[in-house]
LUMLOKOL-262138 format. One line per field, with one value per residue (C-alpha): residue number from 1; residue in one letter; x, z, y. Coordinates in steps of 0.25 Angstrom, whole numbers, plus 5000, padded with zeros to 4 digits. Last residue first. Example, Ala and Ser with C-alpha at 12.3 -4.5 7.8 and 13.67 -1.06 7.14 Angstrom:
% residues 2
i 2 1
aa s a
xx 5055 5049
zz 5029 5031
yy 4996 4982
//
This chain:
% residues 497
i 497 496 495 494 493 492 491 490 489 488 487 486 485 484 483 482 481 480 479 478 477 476 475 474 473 472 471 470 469 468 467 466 465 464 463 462 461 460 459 458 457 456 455 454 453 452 451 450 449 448 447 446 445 444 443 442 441 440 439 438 437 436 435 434 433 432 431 430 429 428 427 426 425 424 423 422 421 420 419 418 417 416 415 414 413 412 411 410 409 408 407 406 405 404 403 402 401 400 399 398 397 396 395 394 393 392 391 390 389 388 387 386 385 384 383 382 381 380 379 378 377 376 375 374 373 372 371 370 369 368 367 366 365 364 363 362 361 360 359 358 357 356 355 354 353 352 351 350 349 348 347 346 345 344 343 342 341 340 339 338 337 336 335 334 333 332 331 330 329 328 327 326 325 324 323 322 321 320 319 318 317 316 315 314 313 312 311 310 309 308 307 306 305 304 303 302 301 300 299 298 297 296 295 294 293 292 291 290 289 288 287 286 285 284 283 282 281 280 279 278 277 276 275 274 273 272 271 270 269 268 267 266 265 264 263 262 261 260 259 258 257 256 255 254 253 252 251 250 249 248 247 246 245 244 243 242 241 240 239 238 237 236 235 234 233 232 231 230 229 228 227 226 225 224 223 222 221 220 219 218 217 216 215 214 213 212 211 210 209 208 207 206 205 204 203 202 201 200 199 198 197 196 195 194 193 192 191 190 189 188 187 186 185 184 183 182 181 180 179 178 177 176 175 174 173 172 171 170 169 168 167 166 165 164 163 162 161 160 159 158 157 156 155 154 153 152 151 150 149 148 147 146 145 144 143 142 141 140 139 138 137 136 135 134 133 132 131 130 129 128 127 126 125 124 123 122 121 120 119 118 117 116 115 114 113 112 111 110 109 108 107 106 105 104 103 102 101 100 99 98 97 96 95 94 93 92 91 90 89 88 87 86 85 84 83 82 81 80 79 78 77 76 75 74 73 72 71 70 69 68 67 66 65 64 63 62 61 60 59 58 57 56 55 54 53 52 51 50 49 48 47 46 45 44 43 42 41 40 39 38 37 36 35 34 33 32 31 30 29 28 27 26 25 24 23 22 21 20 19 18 17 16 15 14 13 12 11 10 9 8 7 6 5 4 3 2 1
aa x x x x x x x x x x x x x x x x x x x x x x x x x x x x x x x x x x x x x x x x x x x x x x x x x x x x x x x x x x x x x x x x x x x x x x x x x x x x x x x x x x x x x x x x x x x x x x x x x x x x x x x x x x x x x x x x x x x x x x x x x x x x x x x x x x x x x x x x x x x x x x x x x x x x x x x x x x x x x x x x x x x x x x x x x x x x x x x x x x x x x x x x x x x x x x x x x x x x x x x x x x x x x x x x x x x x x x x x x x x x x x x x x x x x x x x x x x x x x x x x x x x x x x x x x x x x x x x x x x x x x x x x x x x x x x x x x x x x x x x x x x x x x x x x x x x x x x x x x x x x x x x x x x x x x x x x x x x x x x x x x x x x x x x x x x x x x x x x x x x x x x x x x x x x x x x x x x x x x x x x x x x x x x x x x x x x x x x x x x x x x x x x x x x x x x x x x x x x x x x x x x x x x x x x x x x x x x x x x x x x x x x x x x x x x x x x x x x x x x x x x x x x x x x x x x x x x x x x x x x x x x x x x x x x x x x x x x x x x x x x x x x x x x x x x x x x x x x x x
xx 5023 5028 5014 5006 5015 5010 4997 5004 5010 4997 4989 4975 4968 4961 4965 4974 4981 4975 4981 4970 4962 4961 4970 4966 4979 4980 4990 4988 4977 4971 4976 4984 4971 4963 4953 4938 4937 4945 4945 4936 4946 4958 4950 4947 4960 4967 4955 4946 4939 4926 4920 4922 4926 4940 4951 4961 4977 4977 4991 4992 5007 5018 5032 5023 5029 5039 5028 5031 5017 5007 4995 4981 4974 4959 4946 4934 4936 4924 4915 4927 4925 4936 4947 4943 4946 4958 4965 4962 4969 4981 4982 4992 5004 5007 5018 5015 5012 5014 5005 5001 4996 5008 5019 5012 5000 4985 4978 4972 4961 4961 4948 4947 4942 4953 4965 4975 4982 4996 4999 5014 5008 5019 5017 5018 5030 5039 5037 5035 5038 5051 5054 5046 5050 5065 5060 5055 5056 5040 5036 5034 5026 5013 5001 4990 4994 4995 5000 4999 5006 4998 5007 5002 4993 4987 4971 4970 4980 4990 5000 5013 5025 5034 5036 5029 5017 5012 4999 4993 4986 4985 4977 4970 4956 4958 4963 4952 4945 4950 4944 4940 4926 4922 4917 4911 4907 4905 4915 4925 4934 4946 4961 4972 4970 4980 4993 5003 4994 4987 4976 4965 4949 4937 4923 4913 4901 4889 4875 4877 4876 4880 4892 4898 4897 4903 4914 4918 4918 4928 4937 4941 4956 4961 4964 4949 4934 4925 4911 4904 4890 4885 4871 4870 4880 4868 4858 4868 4868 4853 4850 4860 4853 4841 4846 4853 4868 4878 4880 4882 4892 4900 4899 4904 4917 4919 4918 4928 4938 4937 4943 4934 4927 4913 4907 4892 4891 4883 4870 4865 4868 4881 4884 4878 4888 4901 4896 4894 4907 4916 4928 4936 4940 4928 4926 4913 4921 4912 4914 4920 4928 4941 4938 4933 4943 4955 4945 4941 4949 4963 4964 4957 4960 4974 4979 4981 4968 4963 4949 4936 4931 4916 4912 4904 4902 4895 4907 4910 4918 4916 4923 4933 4936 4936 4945 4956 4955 4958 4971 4976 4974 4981 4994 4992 4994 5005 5007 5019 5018 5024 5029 5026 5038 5036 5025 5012 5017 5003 5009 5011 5003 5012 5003 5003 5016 5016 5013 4999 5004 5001 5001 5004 4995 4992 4988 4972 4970 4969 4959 4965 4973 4974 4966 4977 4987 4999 5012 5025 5035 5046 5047 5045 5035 5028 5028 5022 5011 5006 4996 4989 4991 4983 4970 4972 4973 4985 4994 5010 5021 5034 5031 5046 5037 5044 5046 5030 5025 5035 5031 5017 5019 5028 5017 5005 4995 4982 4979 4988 4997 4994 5006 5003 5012 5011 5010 5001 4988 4992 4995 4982 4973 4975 4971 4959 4955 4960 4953 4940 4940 4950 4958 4972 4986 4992 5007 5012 5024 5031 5027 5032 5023 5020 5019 5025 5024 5014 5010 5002 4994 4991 4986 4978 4970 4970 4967 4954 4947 4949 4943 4931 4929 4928 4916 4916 4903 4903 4900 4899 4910 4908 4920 4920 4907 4906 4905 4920 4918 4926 4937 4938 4942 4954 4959 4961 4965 4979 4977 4979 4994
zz 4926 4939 4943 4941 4951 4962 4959 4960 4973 4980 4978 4978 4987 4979 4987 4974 4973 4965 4956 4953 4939 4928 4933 4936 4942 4950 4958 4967 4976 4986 5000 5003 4999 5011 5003 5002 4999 4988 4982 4971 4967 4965 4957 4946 4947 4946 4934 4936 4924 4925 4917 4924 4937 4942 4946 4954 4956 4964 4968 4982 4980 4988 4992 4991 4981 4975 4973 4972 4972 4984 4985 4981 4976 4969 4963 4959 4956 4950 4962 4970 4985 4980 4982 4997 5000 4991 4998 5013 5008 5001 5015 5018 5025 5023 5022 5007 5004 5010 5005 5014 5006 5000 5008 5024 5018 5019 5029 5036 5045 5060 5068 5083 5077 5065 5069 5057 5047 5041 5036 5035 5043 5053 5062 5077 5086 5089 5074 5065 5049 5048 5056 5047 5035 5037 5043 5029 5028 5029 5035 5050 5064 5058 5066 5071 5085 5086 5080 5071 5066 5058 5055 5059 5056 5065 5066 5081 5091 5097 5087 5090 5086 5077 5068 5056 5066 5072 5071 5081 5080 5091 5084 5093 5090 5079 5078 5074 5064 5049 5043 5031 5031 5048 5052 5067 5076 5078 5066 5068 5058 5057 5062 5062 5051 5048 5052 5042 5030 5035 5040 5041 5043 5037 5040 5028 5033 5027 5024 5009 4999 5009 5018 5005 5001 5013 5013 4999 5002 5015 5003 5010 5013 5008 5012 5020 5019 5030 5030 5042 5046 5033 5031 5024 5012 5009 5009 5001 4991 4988 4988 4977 4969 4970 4965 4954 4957 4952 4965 4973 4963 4964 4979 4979 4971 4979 4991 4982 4981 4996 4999 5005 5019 5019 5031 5033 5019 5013 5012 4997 4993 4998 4990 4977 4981 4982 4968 4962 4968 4964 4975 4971 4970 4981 4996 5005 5020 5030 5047 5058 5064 5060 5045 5043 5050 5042 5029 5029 5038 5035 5023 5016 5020 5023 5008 4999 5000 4992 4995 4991 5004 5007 5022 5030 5044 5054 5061 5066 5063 5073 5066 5077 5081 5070 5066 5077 5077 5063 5065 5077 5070 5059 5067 5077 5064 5062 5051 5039 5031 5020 5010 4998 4989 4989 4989 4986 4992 4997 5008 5008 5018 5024 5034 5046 5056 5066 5081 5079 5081 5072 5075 5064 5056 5057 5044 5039 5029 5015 5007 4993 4991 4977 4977 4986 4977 4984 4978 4983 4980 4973 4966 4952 4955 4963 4954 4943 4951 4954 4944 4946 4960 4958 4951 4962 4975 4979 4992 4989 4997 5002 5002 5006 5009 4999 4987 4986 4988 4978 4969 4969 4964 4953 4949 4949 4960 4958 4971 4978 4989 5003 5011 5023 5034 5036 5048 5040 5048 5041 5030 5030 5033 5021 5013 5021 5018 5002 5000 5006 4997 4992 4981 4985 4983 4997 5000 5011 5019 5028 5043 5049 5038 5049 5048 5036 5026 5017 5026 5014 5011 5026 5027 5016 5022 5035 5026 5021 5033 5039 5027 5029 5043 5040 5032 5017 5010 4995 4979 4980 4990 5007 5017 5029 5032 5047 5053 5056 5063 5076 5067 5061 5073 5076 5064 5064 5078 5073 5080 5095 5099
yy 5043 5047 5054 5041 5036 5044 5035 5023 5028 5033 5018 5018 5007 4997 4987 4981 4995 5006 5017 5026 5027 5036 5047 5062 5070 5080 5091 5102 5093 5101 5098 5111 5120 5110 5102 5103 5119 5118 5105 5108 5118 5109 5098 5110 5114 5100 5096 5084 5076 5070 5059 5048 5051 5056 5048 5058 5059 5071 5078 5086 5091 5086 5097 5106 5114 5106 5095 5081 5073 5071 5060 5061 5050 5051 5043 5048 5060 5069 5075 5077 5069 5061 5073 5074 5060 5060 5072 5066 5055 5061 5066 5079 5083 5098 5106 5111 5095 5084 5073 5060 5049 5045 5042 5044 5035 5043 5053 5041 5048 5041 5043 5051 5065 5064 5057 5058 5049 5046 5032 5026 5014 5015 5001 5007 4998 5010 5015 5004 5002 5006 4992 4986 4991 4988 4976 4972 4955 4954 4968 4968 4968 4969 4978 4969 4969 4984 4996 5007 5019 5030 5041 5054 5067 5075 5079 5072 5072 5060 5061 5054 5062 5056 5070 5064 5061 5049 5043 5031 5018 5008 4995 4984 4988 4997 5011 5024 5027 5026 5042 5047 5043 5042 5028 5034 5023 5009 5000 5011 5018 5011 5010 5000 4988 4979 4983 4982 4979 4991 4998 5009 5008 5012 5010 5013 5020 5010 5018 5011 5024 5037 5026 5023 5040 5042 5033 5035 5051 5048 5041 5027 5027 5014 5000 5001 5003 4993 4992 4986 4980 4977 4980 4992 4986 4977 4988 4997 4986 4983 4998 5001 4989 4994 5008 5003 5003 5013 5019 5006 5000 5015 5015 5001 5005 5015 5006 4997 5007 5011 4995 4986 4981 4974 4967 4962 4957 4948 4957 4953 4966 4967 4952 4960 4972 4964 4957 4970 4978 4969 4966 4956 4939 4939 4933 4935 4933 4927 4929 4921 4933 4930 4927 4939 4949 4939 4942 4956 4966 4956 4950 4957 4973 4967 4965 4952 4948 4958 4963 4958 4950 4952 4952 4944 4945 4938 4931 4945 4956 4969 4979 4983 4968 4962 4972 4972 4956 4955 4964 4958 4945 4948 4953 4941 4932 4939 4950 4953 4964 4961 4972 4977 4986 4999 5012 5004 4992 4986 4979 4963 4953 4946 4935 4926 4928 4920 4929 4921 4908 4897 4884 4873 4866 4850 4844 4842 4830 4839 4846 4849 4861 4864 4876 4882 4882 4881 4887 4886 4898 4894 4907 4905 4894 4903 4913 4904 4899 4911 4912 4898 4899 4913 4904 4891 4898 4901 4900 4903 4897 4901 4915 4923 4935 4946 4935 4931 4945 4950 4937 4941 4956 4951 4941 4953 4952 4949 4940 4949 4940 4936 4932 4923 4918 4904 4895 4885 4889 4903 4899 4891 4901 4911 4899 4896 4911 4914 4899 4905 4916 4928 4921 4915 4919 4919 4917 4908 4913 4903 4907 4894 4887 4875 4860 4858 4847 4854 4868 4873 4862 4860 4876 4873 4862 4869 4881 4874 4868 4883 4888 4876 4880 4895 4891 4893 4897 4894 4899 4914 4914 4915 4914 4911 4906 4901 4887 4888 4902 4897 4890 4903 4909 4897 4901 4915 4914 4906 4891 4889 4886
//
């Protein structure tokens, strides 16, 4: 049996730079040097992991890479945990996947030592490792399964989604594909590693295409922009928190400066906005400073990714594009029709060879989870002239109110155009009226203050009379979760206190 694709493409880019730090270069070679070394560490006295679950604990960087590498060449399955996690968060993921051992780097080994203990968990610190004489690894098949990676659990408990090899490399290969990677790319990595936007569109599409990842602890917006002002990047995928961030950076700069960074941005190929719905105004005023239109696309732990605007063509704000290379995607209606038409709203369901098969020890879950072989994403969108629009989650984005069924999405998008708020969520609270009513929950700018009537007037004229808000609330700061993605039932919450 050959070695896991992954692999065997690195050793075709071994001469290439991997992964690039303010203080080395590290070739693909010397990463796979490294997990075979860790790999054996690992395995002890065993010849094959059989699928034992191997938690991850490591720093984005080389070591992140060759670790992730050696549970898989060990026979693994791997469980990445939150860097900043609290201990009771840690234990859950530790628990729920049956992990027999934990993979850290010296600092979060240092902190999860304890737990381990508690729990009889093995702990290897990776830092530890010295090089050893190489030790025969076992084969891996692709139908093994490779990696729980754990939902965000906004509304209950999270679960693991559990993906095969095949499944990642369905999903890599669907990307590369559609965006054109290459082994000349670089990209900057400053998202968790803990969630699919990292792990998966960045560093998995990366590392299988030969190209080099820029790694940091965090996103900053000055030392991401001095490395975009040098021309580093030809890649760059974030968060739209941080694209609002940039805009921020880029509007307070000197003029020179300004210059200096658009000309960098200007000569990356690709710029990717994902893990939550960028604002249509965001897009435009990102593609009015730097000449870049954002592409945006739509996915899932589950699944990976399933539609996106395309790399040729059209990038339309607002809107997710079309299915991917490899991915059927189709709506469904309440009623269980199967909508063929344009302008009406649906379920999105997906499959395709990326799309998991199960959540670790939840077949309940599971099985409520397909519908004749479709993964239910619990997302409700719209085909608008040929490209889906995401009108937000089936329980808490979409509002039904006087008869209607309405996007908190499409809400928030026009609510940020306001001159004064700077941040909003919409979402529908108990009414006896309407059954939910259109509530605000709003940030405004410093120094302006927003009144119900006042905010109910400007949006006449840019909102439908049913969509206008009947209810607001101006907070200090939204609820955010760790992808900087705005999290409806914390902000629900703020109404139960």
């Amino acid at each position: 049996m050959p070695e896991l694709p992954l692999i065997a493409r690195a050793r075709k880019h071994a001469s290439n730079v991997a992964s690039l730090t303010p203080t080395a270069a590290h070739t693909y070679q010397q990463l796979l040097d490294r997990s075979a070394v860790l790999a054996g560490a690992l395995l002890g006295e065993a010849s094959d992991l059989n699928e034992a679950r191997v938690a991850l604990l490591v720093a984005p960087g080389p070591e992140y890479v060759a670790a992730q590498w050696a549970i898989w060449r060990a026979g693994g399955i791997k469980v990445p945990i939150c860097l900043s996690a609290t201990e009771p968060e840690w234990e859950y993921s530790l628990t729920d996947s049956g992990a027999s051992a934990v993979l850290a780097d010296a600092p979060m080994a240092a902190k999860i030592a304890p737990l381990c203990a508690k729990l009889g968990v093995r702990l290897l610190n990776i830092d530890s490792v010295s090089p050893a004489p190489a030790k025969l690894l076992p084969e891996i098949s692709r139908a093994r399964r490779a990696m729980i990676l754990y939902t965000s659990g906004t509304t209950s408990k999270p679960k693991g989604v559990v993906t095969t090899h095949a499944n990642i490399q369905a999903q890599i290969e669907s990307l590369v594909t559609a965006w054109e990677w290459s082994a000349a790319d670089r990209i900057p990595l400053f998202l968790p590693l803990h969630h699919i936007h990292g792990i998966i569109n960045v560093t998995s599409c990366a590392l299988w295409s030969g190209a080099t990842i820029e790694p940091f602890a965090k996103f900053d917006a000055a030392t991401i922009l001095d490395r975009v002002r040098a021309g580093a990047y030809t890649l760059f995928m974030a968060v739209p928190t941080i694209y609002v961030k940039l805009i921020q950076s880029l509007e307070a700069a000197s003029p020179a400066d300004r210059a200096a960074f658009v000309a960098g941005f200007g000569k990356m190929r690709l710029m990717v906005s994902g893990s939550a719905a960028l604002p249509a105004s965001v897009h435009e005023q990102w593609t009015a400073l730097t000449g870049q239109k954002l592409l945006e696309r739509y996915g899932m732990t589950e699944i990976g990714m399933a539609l996106s605007n395309p790399f040729h063509g059209e990038r339309r704000p607002g809107a997710v594009g079309v299915p991917l290379p490899g991915v059927d995607v189709r709506l469904k209606a309440e009623s269980g029709k199967i909508i063929t038409g344009e302008d009406e709203p649906g379920e999105i369901q997906v499959r395709g060879l990326g799309v998991f098969r199960t959540y670790w020890n939840r077949p309940e879950a599971s099985a409520e989870s397909f519908d004749d072989g479709w993964f239910r994403t619990g997302d409700m969108a719209v085909i608008e002239r040929g490209y889906y629009r995401i009108m937000g989650r089936l329980s808490v984005d979409i509002i039904k109110s006087g008869g209607y069924k309405l996007s908190a999405l499409e809400i928030e998008a026009a609510l940020l155009e306001h001159p004064d708020i700077r941040e909003c969520a919409v979402l529908g609270l108990p009414d006896d009226t309407w059954g939910e009513a259109v509530t605000a929950v709003v940030v405004v700018k410093s120094g302006a203050s927003l009144e119900l009537a006042a905010l109910r007037g400007w949006c006449k004229g840019r909102l439908s009379v049913y969509k206008i808000p009947q209810r607001l609330r101006v907070v200090a700061e939204l609820p955010r979760n760790a992808m900087g993605k705005v999290t409806k039932p914390a902000v629900r919450a703020l109404f139960a206190q």
